[in-house]
C-alpha positions as CSV (number, residue, x, y, z in Angstrom):
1,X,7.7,21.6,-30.2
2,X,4.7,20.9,-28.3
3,X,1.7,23.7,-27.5
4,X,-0.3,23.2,-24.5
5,X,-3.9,23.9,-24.6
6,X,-4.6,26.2,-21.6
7,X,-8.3,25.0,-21.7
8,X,-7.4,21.6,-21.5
9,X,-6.8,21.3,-17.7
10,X,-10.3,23.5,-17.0
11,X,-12.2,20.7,-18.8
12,X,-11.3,18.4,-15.7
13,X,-13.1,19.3,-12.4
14,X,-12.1,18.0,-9.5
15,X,-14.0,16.8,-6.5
16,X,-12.7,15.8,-3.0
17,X,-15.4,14.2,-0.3
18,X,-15.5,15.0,2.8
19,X,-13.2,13.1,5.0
20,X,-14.5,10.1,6.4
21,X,-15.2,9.9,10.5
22,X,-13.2,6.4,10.8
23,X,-9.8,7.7,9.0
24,X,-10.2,11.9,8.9
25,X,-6.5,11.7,6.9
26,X,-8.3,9.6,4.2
27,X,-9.9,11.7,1.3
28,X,-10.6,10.7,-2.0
29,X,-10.1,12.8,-5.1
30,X,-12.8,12.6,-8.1
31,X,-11.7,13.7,-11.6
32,X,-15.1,14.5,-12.8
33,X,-16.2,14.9,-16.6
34,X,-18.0,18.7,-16.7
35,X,-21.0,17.3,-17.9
36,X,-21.3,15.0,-14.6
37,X,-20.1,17.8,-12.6
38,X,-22.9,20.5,-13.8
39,X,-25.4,17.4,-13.2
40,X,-23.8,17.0,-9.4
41,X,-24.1,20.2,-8.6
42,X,-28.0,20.5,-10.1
43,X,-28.0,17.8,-6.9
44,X,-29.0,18.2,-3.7
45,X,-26.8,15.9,-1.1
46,X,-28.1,14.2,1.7
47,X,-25.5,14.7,4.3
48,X,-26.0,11.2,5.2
49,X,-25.0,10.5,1.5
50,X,-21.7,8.2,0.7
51,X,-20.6,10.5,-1.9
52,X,-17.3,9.1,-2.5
53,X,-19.4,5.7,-3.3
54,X,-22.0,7.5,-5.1
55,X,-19.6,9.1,-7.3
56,X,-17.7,6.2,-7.9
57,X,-20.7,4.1,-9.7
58,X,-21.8,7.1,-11.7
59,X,-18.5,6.8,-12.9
60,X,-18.8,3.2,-13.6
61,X,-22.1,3.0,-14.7
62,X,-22.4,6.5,-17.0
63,X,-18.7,7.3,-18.0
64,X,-17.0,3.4,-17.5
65,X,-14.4,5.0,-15.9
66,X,-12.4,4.5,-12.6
67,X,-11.7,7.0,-10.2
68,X,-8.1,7.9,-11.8
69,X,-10.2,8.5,-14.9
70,X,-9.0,5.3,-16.1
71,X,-11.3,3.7,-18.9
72,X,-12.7,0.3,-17.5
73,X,-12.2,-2.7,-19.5
């Protein structure tokens, strides 16, 4: 038998950027640690911002994870 944790899933925030101008259809989906996520939203954005790109090498640099939430090797 296997238990799920219930809490488990609300540990993982999710973040989706705006979609870009060029390709409207394309929109990229962040799984964000919380700690990152209370930190991003302490943050004021620039509108003229590239969060997805942003996000991405706080990820990297921070977490060294992808955007999947895949560790980097």
């Amino acid at each position: 038998m296997s238990f799920k944790n219930p809490r488990a899933n609300q540990a993982k925030k999710v973040i989706e950027t705006l979609p870009a101008r060029k390709n409207p259809q394309k929109r990229t989906t962040f799984y964000v640690p919380a700690p990152l996520l209370k930190e991003l939203k302490n943050e004021a954005f620039d509108k003229q911002t590239n969060t997805s790109a942003m996000l991405s090498s706080i990820l990297q640099e921070r977490y060294g994870i992808n955007e999947a939430g895949d560790p980097i090797r």
